[in-house]
C-alpha positions, 0 to 999 in steps of 0.5 A, spaced: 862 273 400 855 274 398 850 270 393 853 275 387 858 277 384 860 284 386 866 284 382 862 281 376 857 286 377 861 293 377 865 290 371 858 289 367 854 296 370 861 301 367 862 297 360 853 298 360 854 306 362 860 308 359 858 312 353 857 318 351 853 323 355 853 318 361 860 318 364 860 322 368 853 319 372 857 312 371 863 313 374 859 317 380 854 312 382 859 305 379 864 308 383 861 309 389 858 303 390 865 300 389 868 304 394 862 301 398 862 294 396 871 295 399 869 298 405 864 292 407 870 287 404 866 284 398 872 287 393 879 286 395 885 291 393 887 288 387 880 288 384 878 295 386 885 296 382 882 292 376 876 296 376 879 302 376 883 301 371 878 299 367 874 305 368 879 309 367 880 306 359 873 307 357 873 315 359 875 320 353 879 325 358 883 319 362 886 324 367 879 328 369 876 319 368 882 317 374 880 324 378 872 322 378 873 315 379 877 316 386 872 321 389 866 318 387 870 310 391 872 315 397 866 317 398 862 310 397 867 308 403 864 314 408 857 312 404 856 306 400 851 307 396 846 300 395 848 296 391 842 291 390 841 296 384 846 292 380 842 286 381 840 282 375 835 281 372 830 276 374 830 273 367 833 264 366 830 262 360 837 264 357 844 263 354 848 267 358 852 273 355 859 275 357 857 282 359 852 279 364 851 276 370 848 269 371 842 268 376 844 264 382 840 259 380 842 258 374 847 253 372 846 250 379 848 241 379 851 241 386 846 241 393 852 241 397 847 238 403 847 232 399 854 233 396 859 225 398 866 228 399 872 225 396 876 222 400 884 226 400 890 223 402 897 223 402 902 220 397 905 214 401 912 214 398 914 222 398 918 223 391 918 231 391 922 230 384 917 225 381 910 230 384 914 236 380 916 232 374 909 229 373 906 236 374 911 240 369 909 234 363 902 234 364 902 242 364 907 244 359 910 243 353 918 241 354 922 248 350 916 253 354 919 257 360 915 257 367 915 261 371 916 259 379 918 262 386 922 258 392 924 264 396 919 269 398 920 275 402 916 275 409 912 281 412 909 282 418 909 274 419 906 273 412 910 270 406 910 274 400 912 271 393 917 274 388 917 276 380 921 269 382 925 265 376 923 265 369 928 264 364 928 257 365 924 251 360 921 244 362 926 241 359 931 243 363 928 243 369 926 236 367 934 235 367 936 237 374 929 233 377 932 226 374 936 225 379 930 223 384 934 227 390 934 233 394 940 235 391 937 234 383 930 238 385 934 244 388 938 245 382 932 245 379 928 250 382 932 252 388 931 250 395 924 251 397 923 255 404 920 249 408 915 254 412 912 257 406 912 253 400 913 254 394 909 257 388 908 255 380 905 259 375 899 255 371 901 258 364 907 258 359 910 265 360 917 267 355 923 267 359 923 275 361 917 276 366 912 274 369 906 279 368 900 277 364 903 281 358 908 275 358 904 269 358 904 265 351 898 262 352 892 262 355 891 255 356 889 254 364 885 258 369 886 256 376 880 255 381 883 256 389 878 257 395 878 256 402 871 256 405 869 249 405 874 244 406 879 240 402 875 233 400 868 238 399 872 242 394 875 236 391 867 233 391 865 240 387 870 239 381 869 232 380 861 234 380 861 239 376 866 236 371 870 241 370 876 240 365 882 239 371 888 238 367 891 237 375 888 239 382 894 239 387 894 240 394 896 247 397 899 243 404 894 248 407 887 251 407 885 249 399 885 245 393 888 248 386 885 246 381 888 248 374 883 248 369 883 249 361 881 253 358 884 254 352 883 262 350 885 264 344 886 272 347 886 276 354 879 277 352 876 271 351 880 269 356 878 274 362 869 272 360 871 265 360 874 265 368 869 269 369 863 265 367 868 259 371 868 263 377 861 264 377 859 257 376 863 255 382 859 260 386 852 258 384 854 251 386 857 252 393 864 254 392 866 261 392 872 262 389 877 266 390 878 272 384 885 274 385 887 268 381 884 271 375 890 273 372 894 268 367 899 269 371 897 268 378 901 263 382 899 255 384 902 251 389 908 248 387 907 240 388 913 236 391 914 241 397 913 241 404 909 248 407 909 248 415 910 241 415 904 239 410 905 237 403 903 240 397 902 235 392 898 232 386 890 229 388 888 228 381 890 228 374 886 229 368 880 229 371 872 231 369 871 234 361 876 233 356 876 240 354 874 247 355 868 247 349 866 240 351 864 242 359 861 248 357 857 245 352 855 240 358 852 245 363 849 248 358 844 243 356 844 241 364 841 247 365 838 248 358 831 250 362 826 247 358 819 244 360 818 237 363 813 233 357 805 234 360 800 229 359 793 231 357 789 231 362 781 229 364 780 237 367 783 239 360 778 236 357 773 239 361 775 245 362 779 247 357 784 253 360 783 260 357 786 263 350 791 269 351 786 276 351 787 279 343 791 285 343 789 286 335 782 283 335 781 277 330 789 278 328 793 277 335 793 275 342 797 278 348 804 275 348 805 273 341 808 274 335 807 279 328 810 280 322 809 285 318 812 283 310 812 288 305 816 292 300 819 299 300 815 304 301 809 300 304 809 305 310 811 300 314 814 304 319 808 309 319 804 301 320 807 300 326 806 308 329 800 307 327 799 300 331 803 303 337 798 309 337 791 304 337 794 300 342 796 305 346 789 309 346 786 303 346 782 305 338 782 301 331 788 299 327 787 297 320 779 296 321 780 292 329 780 294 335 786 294 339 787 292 347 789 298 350 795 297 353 804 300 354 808 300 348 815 300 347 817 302 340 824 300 339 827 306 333 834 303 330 833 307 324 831 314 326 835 319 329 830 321 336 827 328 333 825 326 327 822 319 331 818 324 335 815 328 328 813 321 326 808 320 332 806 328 332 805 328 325 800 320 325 797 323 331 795 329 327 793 326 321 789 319 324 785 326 328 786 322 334 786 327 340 793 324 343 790 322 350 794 316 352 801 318 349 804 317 355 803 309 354 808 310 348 815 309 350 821 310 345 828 307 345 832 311 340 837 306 338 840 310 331 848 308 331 848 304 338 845 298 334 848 291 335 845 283 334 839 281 337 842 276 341 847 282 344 841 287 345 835 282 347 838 281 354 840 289 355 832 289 351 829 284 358 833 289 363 830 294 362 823 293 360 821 286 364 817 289 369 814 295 365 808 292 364 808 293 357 803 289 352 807 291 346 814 291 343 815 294 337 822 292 333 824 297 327 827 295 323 830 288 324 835 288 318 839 293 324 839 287 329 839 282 324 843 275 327 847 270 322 845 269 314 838 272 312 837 265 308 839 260 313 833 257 316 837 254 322 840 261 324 833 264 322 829 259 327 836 262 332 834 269 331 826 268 332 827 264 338 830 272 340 823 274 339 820 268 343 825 270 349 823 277 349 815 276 349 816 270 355 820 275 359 816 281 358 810 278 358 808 282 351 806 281 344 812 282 340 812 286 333 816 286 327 818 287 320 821 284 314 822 286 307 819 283 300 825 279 296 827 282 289 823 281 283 815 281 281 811 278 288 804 278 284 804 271 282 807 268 289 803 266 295 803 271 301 808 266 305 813 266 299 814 273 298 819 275 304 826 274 303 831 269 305 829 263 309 821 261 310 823 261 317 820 269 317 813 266 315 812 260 318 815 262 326 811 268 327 804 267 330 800 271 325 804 274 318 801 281 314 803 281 308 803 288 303 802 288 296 802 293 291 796 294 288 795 297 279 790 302 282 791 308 276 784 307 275 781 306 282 786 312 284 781 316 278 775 315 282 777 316 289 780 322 286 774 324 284 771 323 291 776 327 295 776 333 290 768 332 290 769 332 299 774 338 299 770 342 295 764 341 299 767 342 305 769 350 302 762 351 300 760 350 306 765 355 309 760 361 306 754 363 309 751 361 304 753 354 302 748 349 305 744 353 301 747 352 295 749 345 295 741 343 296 740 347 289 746 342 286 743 336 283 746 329 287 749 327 280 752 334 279 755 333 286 760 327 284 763 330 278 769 335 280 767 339 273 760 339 274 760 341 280 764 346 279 761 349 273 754 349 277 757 353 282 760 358 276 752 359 274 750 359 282 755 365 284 760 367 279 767 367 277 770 372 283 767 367 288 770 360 286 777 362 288 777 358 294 773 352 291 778 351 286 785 352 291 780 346 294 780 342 289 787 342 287 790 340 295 786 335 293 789 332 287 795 334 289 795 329 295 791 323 290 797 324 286 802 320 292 797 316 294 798 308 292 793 302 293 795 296 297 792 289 299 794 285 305 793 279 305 794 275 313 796 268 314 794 267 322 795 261 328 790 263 332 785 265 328 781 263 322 784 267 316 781 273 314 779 275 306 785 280 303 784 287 306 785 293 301 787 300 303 790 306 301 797 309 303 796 317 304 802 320 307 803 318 313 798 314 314 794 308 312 786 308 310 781 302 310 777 302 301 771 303 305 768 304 298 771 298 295 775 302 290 781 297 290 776 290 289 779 289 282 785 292 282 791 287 280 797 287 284 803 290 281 807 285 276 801 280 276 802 275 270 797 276 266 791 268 265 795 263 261 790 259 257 793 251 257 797 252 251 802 258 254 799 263 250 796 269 253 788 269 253 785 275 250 780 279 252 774 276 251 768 281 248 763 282 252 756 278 251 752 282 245 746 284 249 749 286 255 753 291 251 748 293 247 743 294 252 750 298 256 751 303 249 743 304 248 742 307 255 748 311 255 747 314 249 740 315 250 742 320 256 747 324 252 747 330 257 747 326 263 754 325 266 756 318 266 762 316 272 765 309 273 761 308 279 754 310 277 756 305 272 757 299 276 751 300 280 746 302 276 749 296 271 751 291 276 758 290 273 764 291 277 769 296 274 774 291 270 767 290 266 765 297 265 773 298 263 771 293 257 766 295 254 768 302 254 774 299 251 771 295 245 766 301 244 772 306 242 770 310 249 775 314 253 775 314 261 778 320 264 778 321 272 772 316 272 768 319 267 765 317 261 766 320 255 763 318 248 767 321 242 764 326 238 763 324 231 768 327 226 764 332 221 764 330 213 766 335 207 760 335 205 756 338 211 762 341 215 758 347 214 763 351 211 761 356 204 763 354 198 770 358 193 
């Protein structure tokens, strides 16, 4: 038998490829390397049967499934196609899931070059009728039917068991064996044929046959090979504790261990056979997989076989139950890292951090999480990261390390996925030169738990070279309830496994929790349990801002742009643009008014189509503020940015530095009251009123304010508050005074 298991293999490549738009190619290729696999003996009949079956029951058209399946195993047989293709992944620092296959290496106790074999021997005294009593009441209850066969038929000198007797209960076989002579066991079970033995089904059945479909419970499994000799095999189960109810003697090559495992269905039963067997075959015992079945037949102890007997070696032996051993090998095998002492060449030379992926934010081989509520664009973030890593550019003001991104989609459907990566390419203006350093893992309506998705994720990407993995969203594969903290902690160990086996940083995104967000820490606000904030290497949290008036101002700014960008459009524009005034040129009116004088009514069509765009883009616009909460480096001040669609822009100009975030509390004074605005100082206020109004022509905007006055932007807001003064897309304007009767210059009756 090879070092894997072919069968296990081939059963987990047609559950993996059988999926629509891939049928056909499974059933080709897994065919073909079953066929090979039975050519070269590595699969008996049974088990290509079994294959095929399955096979067939995952088609859609069985009939055309059943055609394709033989065809391909035919020509496998005449070309085997190499099966190392179907190897497993090289990945032990994990759970075993039931549609994988374990690495050899894992789960391995037993060195069979140092293994002190148990000593076997014979009963002195041979009560036939006390072995079969002693196995029936261990096994089973006394009103359950067993199944058993005495009277084999014979062919080209091999014995083969009948469907046999299996309208019988224990208790009243039990009846006839109290005599304690040949007679009573022959009227218990039949006259055994002394040549061949005589065989026993390990599981209840229900009195009307003895298929799979008539066991009653799916209690023990039975491990049964040839290939070392009886004590050794002995040896073996005592070693790996097996939960044996009963190992009995075949009187022949092998040692039939019945093992429980106590399945609840046929399903749960076939993956705990199969991880048993696999178990056994990484620790030098290759089991015999014909015995899969629940119900396959053992030998029958107080019979003799061509002059052996077959008889009971040991009772009740390893764990006392299936849960109980599972849990043990596991935590034999749990691959966890001995304790290491600090050392002097620590000291001395220190070993080197992880490169930075993100600069100041995150290094290779770590963990983000990006927090935010919805339409932050986190998704649109994410791209937008992918991008920057891949064409090695900036992302959020930090240069990235340029590196293979793989950007698993969960939401998307594949087309509109692609747009999103066109559109961001188009509107960040980066030529897409490295594009190809992008892959995608369309997953929309094949998503499943992160813990059932990680291993097939690993398969696939492990030796792909990536530096970065994206997840989006991670509600889709979420694992266990959001607000416990131990199934959390569980659920982010995934992201661990992912980044260690890949040998990348790892990037997801969570969700804000309901309500107002203003007035908690950044680490407080994603939902459910604070495991999200404290397990990821660096955290991104998003706040939206109240940027009504900032939006004004950068309003006035892209109109401003756009419109100057149209100037420049006509021969004539760099001329014209040096006979506007800078003031002129920084307020959307003023300098469209300018250009009215400077060319006339008929040529500003385009410049006003120009600025209209412009106001109509602002209009989607939202601010936001990122705070980030980082393990590997010192902690960075609050980043504002703007959400334009579809991507995201740094407040170079500083536009958002007192803009509150949404829902904020306003200051509480030490009794609970609210604290009312302050009046600003008199002389400041003054001084403002007088310089403003000693310019009446002059057009005063928000900004020129602030820098000429050397306040920030709340304070310019307050004076013009407690003046009765209005502010209109981030212009200043005094209201004229309203005239009197006496000189409103109208005639008199």
């Amino acid at each position: 038998m090879n070092e894997y298991s072919d069968y296990g293999m081939v059963e987990a490549k047609l559950h993996e490829g059988m999926y629509d738009g891939n049928m056909h190619a499974c059933l080709r290729d897994v065919g073909r390397i079953a066929g090979g696999c039975f050519a070269a003996g590595r699969l008996t009949q049974d088990e290509l049967d079994s294959l095929k079956d399955l096979a067939v029951s995952l088609c859609r058209n069985k009939s055309q499934g059943e055609r394709k399946w033989n065809e391909a195993v035919a020509f496998g047989q005449r070309q085997p196609l190499p099966h190392t293709s179907l190897a497993p992944s090289s990945s032990n620092s994990h759970a075993i899931g039931w549609d994988e296959v374990i690495n050899p290496d894992e789960y391995r106790i037993v060195d069979t070059n140092w293994l002190e074999t148990e000593v076997v021997r014979e009963p002195d005294k041979w009560n036939p009728c006390a072995q079969l009593r002693e196995y029936l009441t261990t096994l089973f209850e006394p009103d359950e039917h067993v199944a058993y066969c005495t009277d084999p038929f014979e062919r080209d000198g091999h014995f083969i068991p009948t469907q046999g007797t299996y309208h019988k209960t224990v208790s009243e076989i039990l009846q006839s064996l109290k005599k304690n002579t040949k007679t009573g066991f022959e009227e218990a079970v039949g006259t055994p044929n002394e040549k061949c033995g005589a065989w026993i089904v390990i599981n209840p059945v229900d009195g009307k046959g003895r298929k799979d479909e008539n066991v009653t419970d799916f209690r023990y499994a039975l491990i049964e090979s040839d290939t070392k000799p009886v004590d050794e095999q002995v040896a073996i189960y005592k070693k790996l504790e097996l939960p044996c109810v009963c190992i009995v003697h075949s009187g022949g090559k092998s040692a039939h261990a019945i093992v429980r495992v106590n399945a609840p269905t046929i399903d749960e039963y076939r993956k705990r056979v199969n991880f048993l067997y696999e178990v056994c075959a990484n620790n030098g015992l290759p089991v015999d997989k014909q015995n899969r079945n629940p119900s396959r037949y053992s030998r029958m102890p107080g019979v003799m076989r061509d002059g052996k007997k077959q008889f009971i070696i040991e009772r009740n032996c390893g764990k006392a139950s299936w849960d109980e051993w599972e849990d043990w090998i596991k935590d034999l095998n749990d691959d966890l890292p001995e304790f290491e002492s600090l050392t002097e060449e620590d000291l001395r030379n220190p070993p080197p951090l992880a490169s930075e992926l993100i600069s100041g934010i995150l290094r290779v081989n770590h963990k983000l999480c990006i927090v935010g509520p919805s339409k932050a664009g986190k998704s649109f973030l994410l791209i937008e990261l992918a991008i920057a890593v891949a064409e090695g550019g900036v992302w959020l003001g930090r240069q990235c390390r340029q590196g293979r991104v793989l950007y698993i989609n969960l939401e998307l459907d594949k087309n509109s996925c692609t747009r999103r990566f066109v559109d961001v390419y188009s509107a960040l203006g980066i030529k897409p030169t490295h594009y190809s350093f992008i892959d995608r893992w369309n997953l929309r309506g094949r998503t499943m738990p992160l813990d059932k998705l990680t291993p097939k994720l690993i398969r696939r990407a492990a030796k792909r070279g990536y530096e970065l993995v994206i997840i989006d969203p991670i509600y889709k594969v979420l694992t266990g309830d959001e607000n416990s903290a131990s199934e959390m902690a569980a659920f982010c160990n995934l992201f661990d496994r992912i980044s260690k086996d890949c040998g990348c940083a790892v990037v997801y995104c969570h969700h804000h929790s309901k309500g107002s967000q203003g007035d908690k820490r950044s680490m407080d606000r994603a939902s459910g349990s604070g495991v999200f904030a404290r397990d990821p290497d660096a955290m991104i949290d998003l706040l939206p801002l109240d940027a009504e008036s900032a939006r004004a101002v950068l309003q006035q700014r892209m109109e401003c742009d756009a419109m100057t960008d149209a100037i420049l459009a006509n021969p004539d524009g760099q001329s014209a643009l040096g006979m506007i005034s800078q003031d002129d040129k920084i307020v959307p009116n003023r300098l469209e008014g300018v250009l009215l004088e400077l060319w006339g009514e008929a040529r500003l069509d385009g410049i006003r189509k120009a600025r209209e765009a412009a106001a109509k883009e602002c209009e989607s616009i939202t601010g936001w503020r990122a705070s980030f909460t980082l393990r590997e480096f010192a902690t960075p001040k609050p980043q504002n940015f703007w959400f334009a669609y579809p991507r995201h822009l740094t407040d170079d100009e500083n536009y958002l530095a007192d803009a509150t975030p949404e829902g904020e509390a306003a200051p509480r004074s030490r009794g609970g009251a609210r604290k009312k605005d302050k009046a600003p100082k008199q002389d400041k206020l003054t001084a403002f009123k007088q310089i403003v109004e000693c310019n009446p022509t002059q057009v005063w905007t928000v900004r020129k304010a602030i820098e000429q006055f050397n306040v920030s932007e709340r304070t310019i807001f307050r004076y013009c508050k407690t003046l009765g003064w209005s502010i209109s897309k981030g212009v200043i304007t005094i209201p004229t005074p309203k005239p009197t009767e006496a000189d409103d210059d109208m005639p008199e009756f």
